[in-house]
Phi, psi and omega in degrees: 000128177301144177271141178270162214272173182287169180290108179076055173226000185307297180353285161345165128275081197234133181218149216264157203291119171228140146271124152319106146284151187285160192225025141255021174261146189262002186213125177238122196283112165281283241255151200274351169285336145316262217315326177315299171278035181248316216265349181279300172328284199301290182328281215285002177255349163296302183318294188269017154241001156273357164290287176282020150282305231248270134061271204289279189322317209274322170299335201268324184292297157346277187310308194298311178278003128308332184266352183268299162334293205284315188324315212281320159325281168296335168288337168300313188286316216269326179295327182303306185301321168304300164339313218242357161264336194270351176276315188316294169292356167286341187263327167299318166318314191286312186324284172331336179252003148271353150283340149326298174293003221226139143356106159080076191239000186292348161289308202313322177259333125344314166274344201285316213290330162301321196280343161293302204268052175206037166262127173302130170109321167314132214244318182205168171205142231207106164218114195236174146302059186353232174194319166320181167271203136315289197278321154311168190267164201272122141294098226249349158267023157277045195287141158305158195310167133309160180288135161284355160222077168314111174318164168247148182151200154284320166318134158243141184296122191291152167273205204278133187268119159276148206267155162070339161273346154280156133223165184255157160278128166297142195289155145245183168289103154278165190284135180302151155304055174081014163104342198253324181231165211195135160239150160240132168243158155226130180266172179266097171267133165313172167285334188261008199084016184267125157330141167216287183243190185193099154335085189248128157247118188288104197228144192294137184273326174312313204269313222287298184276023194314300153308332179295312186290351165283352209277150151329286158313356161232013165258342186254020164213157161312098155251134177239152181214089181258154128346144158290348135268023172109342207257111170304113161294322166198152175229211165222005180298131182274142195091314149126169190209105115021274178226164195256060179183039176297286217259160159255020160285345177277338171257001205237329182301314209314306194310311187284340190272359159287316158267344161237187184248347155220196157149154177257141168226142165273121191286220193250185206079152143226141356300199223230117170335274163237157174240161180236172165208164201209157169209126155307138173270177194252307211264012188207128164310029244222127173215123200273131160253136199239156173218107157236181193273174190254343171320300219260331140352281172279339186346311191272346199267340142323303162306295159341284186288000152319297209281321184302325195247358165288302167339278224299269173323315175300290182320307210265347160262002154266356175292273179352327171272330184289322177292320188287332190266334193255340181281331178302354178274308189295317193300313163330308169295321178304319172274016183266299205286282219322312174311304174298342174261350178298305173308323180285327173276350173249026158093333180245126174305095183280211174251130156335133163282150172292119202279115174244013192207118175284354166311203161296317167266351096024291182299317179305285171307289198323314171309316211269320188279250183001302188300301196323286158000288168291338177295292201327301204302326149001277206284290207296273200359306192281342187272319158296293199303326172290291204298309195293325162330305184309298206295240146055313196263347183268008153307290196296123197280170199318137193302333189228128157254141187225081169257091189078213169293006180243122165273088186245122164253188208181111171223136148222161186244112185272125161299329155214161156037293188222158159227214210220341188257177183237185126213135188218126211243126179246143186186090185246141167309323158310334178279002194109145157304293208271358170234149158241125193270158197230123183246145164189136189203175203192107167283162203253162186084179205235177154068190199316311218290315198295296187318320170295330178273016153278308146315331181284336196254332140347270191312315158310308176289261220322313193273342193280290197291026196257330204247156181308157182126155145333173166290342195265322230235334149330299180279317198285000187275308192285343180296319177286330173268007144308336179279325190288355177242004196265299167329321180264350182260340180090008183253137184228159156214152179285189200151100172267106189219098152286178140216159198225120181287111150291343189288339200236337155086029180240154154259125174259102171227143144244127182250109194279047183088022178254141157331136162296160233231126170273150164240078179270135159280111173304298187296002192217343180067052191219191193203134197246157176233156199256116196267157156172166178279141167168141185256179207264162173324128189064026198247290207227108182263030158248012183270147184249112191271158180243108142036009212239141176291160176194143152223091188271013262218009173305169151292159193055343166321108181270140153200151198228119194234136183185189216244129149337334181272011141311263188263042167256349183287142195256158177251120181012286193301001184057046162260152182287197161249309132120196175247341170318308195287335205284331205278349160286297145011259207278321176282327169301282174253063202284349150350289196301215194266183162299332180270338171283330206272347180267320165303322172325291186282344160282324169298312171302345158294290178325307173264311150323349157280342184062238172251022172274162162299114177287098176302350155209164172338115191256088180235132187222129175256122146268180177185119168250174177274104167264189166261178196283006245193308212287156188256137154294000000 
């Protein structure tokens, strides 16, 4: 249902203000404290979480190469430290295999083989013979007899070697025991390569790593000490680990530990479940693996970001009690004008709002009073301006007249409310039976001032012509007495006023500063104007007007009288309308009737103007000559 209009629209079209929401928004914020938190609230809740995303990501990278840092470091200190038990029997093995080459060495080795076995961690030392000859073929699951005078310990004593004929092999590794001994063996090659004996030193797996299992850092993360296949040497995994290729962050170690000798890999996630580091031994085929969780890693920045997102949240909810302590006022003042003007749009007028605030909304209401204030005197104005409209259009005599053989019709059209132009069709007793007077004039200016002097000057020709004189002595009485209220104001009006004698079959005009009056002649297709000297009303009250005759009065004859806002009229593109088009009009239909040929020339105004505005008053008389025979 349409809201009914304010007290003086009726007239208007009016229609009350509605918003549209889009009917693809899945939330439609009505209120300005929505809007308020959605459009204050998002930014500052994106800023701060691409801040602490940026944040998050640059501290956490921070920790992880710290920890890969301090991982390649300690795993570095702890391999030097296995190295560094292990060379010490690696270096008496060699020794021993430079007494080989040289004369009378069987003391020389003998001692070296004491001085292994007083080495710390050396568990046993195992130097045996084959049982074949030299020069035989090597039995190679065949160890030679015990010694016949055995030391006391685990050593047994090697027999006699012959010299300058033998080498030894660099030790290797055998496989451990239960987790607990590592050997290093070497064997004894023939001149052809064949093994004849074999050097073995047994060594505690416990003293190699002694410290590492004592260390901190490997009792508080998953370590490991594998192989190059893979094979667990010792671990701190409860229950013990086999093999190292369980998970796949353990195959991704395996993998890099094939190609560099240390280096950290990161498991999967982000931040990443867990991370590892790996350090190659120098002196062993070995590589110490460190595994930690990344939680525990990340811990602090884990933390950070708790305490970052308690933060986080709390700030957006003191925005929210604040946008709310601070906005509930404004929003109040706001819904005070949204209410007075909802009341204004159904007509009623209240009491000014109160200004309680020196801000913006403050400003706002005061502007909102002030308008109200202008709407009213406005809404009376428009209420005068509709009756004095009313009164104005009920001046204007009847649209068509039919006198005797002449059809004259008559219209106009106001650019606003009221105008300045006039036309007027007279028929009085006093003028005679056989004449009709025919007035059109165009005051100068728009609105109330023309429209009063228009009516005034209506009323002076109406009251004038009733009384005896010429036409001439008619327009200078009313011209004089129009200068006395016209002079001190600068308002005039043009004014063309004929009358046409039937008995005699003449046109009579005086023309008072108005456009010649066009004249088509039917019988010759040609067109005439009805010209004379004369100024406009109210200007000079000693101007004497003059007179002029025509005899025009054929049949078929047209004539068109009318106001500049005819062929003054512009089109968007500012061309004129002109007078050429009116008078193709009137020659296309000078058949018809007066009433086609004056709608004809009002459509034609009108689309040519297209959608420019019409800037002045619009008035037309036409009259055509019929014939004696012809009907209207």
């Amino acid at each position: 249902m349409q809201a009914p209009a304010p007290p003086g629209l009726e007239g208007g079209t009016y229609k009350p203000t509605k918003y549209i929401h889009s009917k693809t928004l899945m939330i439609q914020l009505k209120s300005l404290q929505q809007r308020l938190a959605v459009f204050l609230l998002f930014p500052v809740a994106v800023l701060m979480f691409a801040m602490g995303s940026i944040g998050f990501i640059y501290a956490r990278n921070i920790l992880l190469d710290q920890w890969k840092e301090a991982a390649i470091l300690k795993l570095g200190r702890a391999a030097h430290q296995v190295d560094m038990r292990l060379g010490k029997p690696r270096e008496w093995m060699e020794m021993l295999n430079h007494t080989l080459a040289g004369p009378d060495t069987g003391v020389l080795q003998q001692a070296i083989i004491q001085r292994l076995e007083q080495t710390p961690g050396v568990e046993q030392v195992r130097f045996r013979m084959f049982k074949n000859r030299i020069n035989d073929p090597v039995d190679r699951d065949s160890p030679s007899p015990a010694p016949a005078a055995p030391r006391p310990g685990n050593t047994v004593r090697p027999p006699t070697v012959p010299t300058g004929r033998l080498n030894i092999t660099p030790p290797r590794y055998d496989a451990l025991l239960d987790h607990e001994t590592v050997s290093l063996i070497s064997d004894l090659i023939d001149k052809t390569g064949r093994p004849v004996g074999r050097l073995e030193v047994v060594l505690s797996f416990g003293y190699l790593i002694k410290n590492i299992l004592t260390s901190s850092w490997w009792q508080g993360d998953k370590a490991f000490l594998v192989d190059d296949a893979g094979t667990v040497l010792t671990c701190t995994v409860p229950g013990g680990q086999m093999r190292f290729c369980e998970t796949p962050l353990e195959r991704k170690i395996l993998a890099a530990m094939e190609t560099i000798p240390y280096g950290t890999v990161l498991g999967t996630g982000i931040p990443p479940r867990e991370v590892s580091g790996f350090y190659r031994l120098e002196a062993a085929p070995w590589s110490l693996v460190v595994v930690a969780p990344g939680k525990k890693i990340l811990a602090p920045i884990v933390r950070f970001r708790t305490l970052y997102m308690i933060t986080g949240i709390g700030f957006i909810l003191f925005i929210l009690i604040l946008i709310r302590i601070v906005t509930h006022r404004t929003v109040s003042s706001i819904k005070k004008v949204s209410h007075a003007a909802e009341n204004i749009a159904r007509g009623r007028f209240g009491t000014p709002i109160e200004v309680d605030t020196r801000d913006e909304v403050g400003e706002l209401t005061q502007s909102f009073n002030t308008m109200v204030q202008q709407l009213e005197e406005r809404i009376r104005l428009k209420e005068a301006m509709n009756l004095a409209m009313e009164v104005q259009q009920n001046l204007l005599p009847p649209r068509s007249i039919e006198f005797g053989r002449l059809d004259i019709v008559g219209k106009t059209l106001y650019c606003d409310e009221t105008g300045g132009d006039y036309f007027d069709l007279l028929q009085f007793p006093e003028m005679g039976r056989d004449r009709i007077g025919i007035a059109v004039g165009d005051v100068v200016g728009h609105g109330i001032a023309a429209a009063l002097l228009m009516t005034t000057i209506r009323a002076l020709l109406r009251s004038r012509i009733t009384q005896s004189g010429s036409l001439s002595d008619i327009m200078s009485d009313v011209n004089r007495t129009l200068c006395r209220d016209t002079v001190p104001t600068d308002s005039f009006m043009t004014l063309f006023f004929m009358w046409i004698d039937a008995s005699t079959k003449r046109m009579h005009w005086i023309r008072a500063g108005h456009e010649p009056a066009v004249l088509y002649h039917a019988a010759s297709d040609s067109f005439d104007e009805l010209k004379g000297d004369g100024i406009a009303l109210g200007i000079d009250s000693t101007w004497r007007y003059q007179e002029y005759v025509h005899d025009a009065c054929q049949s078929g004859n047209i004539l068109l009288i009318g106001t500049d806002g005819i062929w003054e009229t512009r089109n968007p593109a500012g061309d004129i309308f002109g007078k050429a088009r009116l008078k193709d009009i009137i020659r296309r239909l000078h058949l018809h009737s007066a009433k086609d040929i004056l709608d004809a020339v009002i459509q034609a105004i009108e689309t040519f103007r297209e959608t420019a505005r019409q800037e002045d008053d619009v008035t037309l008389v036409i009259l055509k000559i019929r014939d004696a025979d012809q009907r209207g």
